[in-house]
C-alpha positions as CSV (number, residue, x, y, z in Angstrom):
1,X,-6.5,36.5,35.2
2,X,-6.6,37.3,38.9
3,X,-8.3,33.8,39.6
4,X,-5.7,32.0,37.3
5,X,-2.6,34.3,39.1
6,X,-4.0,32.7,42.8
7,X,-4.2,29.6,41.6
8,X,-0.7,29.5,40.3
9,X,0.5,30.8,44.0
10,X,-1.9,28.7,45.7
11,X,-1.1,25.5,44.1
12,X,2.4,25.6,41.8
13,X,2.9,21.7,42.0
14,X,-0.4,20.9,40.6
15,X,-0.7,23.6,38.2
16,X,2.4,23.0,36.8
17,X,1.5,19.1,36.8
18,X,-1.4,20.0,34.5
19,X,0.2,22.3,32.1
20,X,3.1,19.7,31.7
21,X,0.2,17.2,31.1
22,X,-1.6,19.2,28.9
23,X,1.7,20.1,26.9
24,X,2.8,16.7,26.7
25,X,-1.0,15.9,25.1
26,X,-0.5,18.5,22.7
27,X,2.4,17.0,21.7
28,X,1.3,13.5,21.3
29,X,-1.5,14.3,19.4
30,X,0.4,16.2,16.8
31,X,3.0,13.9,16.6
32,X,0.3,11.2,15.6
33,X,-1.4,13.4,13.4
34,X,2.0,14.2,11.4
35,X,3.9,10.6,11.5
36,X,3.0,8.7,8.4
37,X,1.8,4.8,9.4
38,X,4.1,2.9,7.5
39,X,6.7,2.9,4.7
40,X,5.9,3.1,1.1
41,X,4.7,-0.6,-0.1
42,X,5.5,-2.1,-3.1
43,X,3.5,-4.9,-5.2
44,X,5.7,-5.8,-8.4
45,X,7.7,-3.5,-8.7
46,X,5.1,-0.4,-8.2
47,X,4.3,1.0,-5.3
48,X,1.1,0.9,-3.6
49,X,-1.8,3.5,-3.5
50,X,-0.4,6.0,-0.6
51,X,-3.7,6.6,0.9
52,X,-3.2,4.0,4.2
53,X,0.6,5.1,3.9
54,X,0.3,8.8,4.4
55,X,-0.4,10.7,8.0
56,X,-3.5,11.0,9.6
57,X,-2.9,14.9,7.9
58,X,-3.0,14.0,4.3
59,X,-5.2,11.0,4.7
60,X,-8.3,13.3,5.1
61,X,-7.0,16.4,3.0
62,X,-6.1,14.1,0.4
63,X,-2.1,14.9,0.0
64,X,-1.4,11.8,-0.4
65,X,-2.2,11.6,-3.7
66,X,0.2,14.8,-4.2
67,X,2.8,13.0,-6.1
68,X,0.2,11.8,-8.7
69,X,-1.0,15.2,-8.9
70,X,2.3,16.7,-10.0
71,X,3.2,13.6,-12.0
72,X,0.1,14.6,-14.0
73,X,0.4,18.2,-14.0
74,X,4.2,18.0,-15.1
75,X,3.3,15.5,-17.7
76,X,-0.3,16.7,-18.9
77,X,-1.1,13.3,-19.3
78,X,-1.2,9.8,-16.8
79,X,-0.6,6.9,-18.5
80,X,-1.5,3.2,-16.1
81,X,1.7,3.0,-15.5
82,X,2.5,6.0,-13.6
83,X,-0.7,5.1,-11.6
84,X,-0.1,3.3,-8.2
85,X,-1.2,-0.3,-7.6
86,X,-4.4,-0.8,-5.7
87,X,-4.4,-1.8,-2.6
88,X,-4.5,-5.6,-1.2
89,X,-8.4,-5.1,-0.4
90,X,-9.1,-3.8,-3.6
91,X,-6.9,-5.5,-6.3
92,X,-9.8,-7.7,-8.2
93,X,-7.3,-11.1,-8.3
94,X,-7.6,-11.1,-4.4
95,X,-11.5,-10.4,-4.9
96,X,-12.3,-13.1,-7.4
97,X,-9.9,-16.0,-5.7
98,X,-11.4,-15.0,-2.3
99,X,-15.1,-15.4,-4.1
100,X,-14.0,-18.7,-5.4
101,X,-12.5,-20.0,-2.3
102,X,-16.1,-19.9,0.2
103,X,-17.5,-22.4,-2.9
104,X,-21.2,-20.4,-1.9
105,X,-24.2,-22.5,-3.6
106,X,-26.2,-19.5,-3.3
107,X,-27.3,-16.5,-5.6
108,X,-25.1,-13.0,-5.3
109,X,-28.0,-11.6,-4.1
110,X,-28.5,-14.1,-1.5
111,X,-24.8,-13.7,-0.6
112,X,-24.3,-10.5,-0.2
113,X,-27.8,-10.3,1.7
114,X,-26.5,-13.4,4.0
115,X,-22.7,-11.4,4.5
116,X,-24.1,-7.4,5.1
117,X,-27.2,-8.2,6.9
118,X,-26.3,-6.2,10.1
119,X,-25.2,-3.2,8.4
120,X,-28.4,-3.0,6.2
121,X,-30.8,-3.2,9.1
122,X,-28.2,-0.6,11.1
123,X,-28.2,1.7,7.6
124,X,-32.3,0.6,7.4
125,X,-33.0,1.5,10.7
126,X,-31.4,4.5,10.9
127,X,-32.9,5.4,7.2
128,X,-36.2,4.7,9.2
129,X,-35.1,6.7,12.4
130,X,-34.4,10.2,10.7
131,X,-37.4,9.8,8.3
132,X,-39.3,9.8,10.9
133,X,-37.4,12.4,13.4
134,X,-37.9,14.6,10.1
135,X,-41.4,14.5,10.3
136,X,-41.9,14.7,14.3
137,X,-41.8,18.1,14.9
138,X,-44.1,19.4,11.7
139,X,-46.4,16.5,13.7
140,X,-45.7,18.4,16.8
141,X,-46.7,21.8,15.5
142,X,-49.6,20.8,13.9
143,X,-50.8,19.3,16.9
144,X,-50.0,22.7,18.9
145,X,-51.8,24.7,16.3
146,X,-55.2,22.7,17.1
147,X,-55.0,23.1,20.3
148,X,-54.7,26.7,19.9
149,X,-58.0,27.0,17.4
150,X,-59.7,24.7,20.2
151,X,-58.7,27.1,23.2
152,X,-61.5,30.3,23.6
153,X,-60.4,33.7,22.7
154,X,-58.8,34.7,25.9
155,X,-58.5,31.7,27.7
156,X,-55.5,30.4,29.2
157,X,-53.1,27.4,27.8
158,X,-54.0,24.3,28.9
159,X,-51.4,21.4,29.4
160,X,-51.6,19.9,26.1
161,X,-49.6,22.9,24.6
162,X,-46.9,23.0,26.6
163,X,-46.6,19.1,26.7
164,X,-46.6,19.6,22.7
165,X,-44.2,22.1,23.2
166,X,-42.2,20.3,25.1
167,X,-41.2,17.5,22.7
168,X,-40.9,19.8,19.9
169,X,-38.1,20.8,21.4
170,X,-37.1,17.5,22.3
171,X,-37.7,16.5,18.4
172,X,-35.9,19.1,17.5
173,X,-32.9,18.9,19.5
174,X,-32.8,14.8,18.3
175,X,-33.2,15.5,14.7
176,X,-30.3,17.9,14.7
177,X,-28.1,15.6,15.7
C-alpha cells in the first residue's frame, strides 16, 4: 500500500489514466457479455431457437432456453408446437436443397471425406499428439529407472538421468496442457 500511495503522488496523471482505462475495460466487457446479439427471429410465424439470440451470459449457461423451461414446467408437458423453430443452419429443407444443389457424383463417404478433410487430419493429428504425449513420460521414467539399476551402489548420477529427468518434466508440463 505504501508503494501504491507514492505512486499515486508521484504520478496522478498516469495513474489515474490507467484506472480510467481499466474502468472503462471493465465496463465494455460487461456490457458485451450482458447485451443480447440480435432481436428475437421469426420463421413462419414461430420464433427461432434463442440460443444465437441470447447474451454471451446465457449462451454458455444455457438461459436461453429459460422460456422453454417454464413453458414446460407450467404446462407439464411440450407439445412441437410450443418448441422453437431450428435455426437456418439446422432446418433439414435448407440441408437437403443445399445437398441437391452441388449435383456431387460421388459417394457420401467420399463427400464428406473430400468437404472435412482438414479438420480430420487437425482432430487426427492431435488424437495422435496426446496419445502419444500420454505415453512420454511413463517412457521417460522407465528409462530413468534403468539407468538407476545400471549405476553402482554409491556411485554418482551420470548425465543420462538428469537429461531423462529433464524432459519428464518437459513431457509433463506438454501433456497437461
Amino acid at each position: 500500500m505504501v508503494v501504491l500511495g507514492h505512486l499515486l503522488r508521484a504520478h496522478a496523471l498516469p495513474a489515474a489514466l490507467q484506472v480510467a482505462t481499466m474502468c472503462a475495460a471493465v465496463g465494455l466487457a460487461a456490457a458485451s457479455i450482458s447485451l443480447p446479439r440480435r432481436p428475437d427471429v421469426y420463421f413462419r410465424n414461430r420464433v427461432v431457437d434463442r440460443m444465437m439470440t441470447a447474451n454471451a451470459y446465457q449462451r454458455f449457461t444455457f438461459g436461453w432456453c429459460g422460456s422453454l423451461l417454464a413453458t414446460a414446467k407450467e404446462k407439464k408437458d411440450l407439445e412441437v408446437t410450443d418448441l422453437p423453430r431450428p435455426n437456418r443452419a439446422s432446418r433439414a429443407a435448407e440441408k437437403a436443397a443445399s445437398w441437391k444443389k452441388r449435383e456431387e457424383k460421388y459417394s457420401l463417404w467420399r463427400f464428406l471425406l473430400s468437404e472435412y478433410k482438414w479438420p480430420l487430419l487437425i482432430q487426427w493429428t492431435m488424437c495422435l499428439a496426446g496419445s502419444i504425449l500420454g505415453y512420454l513420460p511413463q517412457w521417460f521414467v522407465l528409462q530413468i529407472l534403468r539407468a538407476l539399476e545400471r549405476r553402482p551402489p554409491g556411485g554418482s548420477l551420470d548425465g543420462r538421468i538428469w537429461f531423462f529427468v529433464v524432459w519428464l518434466s518437459i513431457a509433463t508440463l506438454i501433456g497437461a496442457v
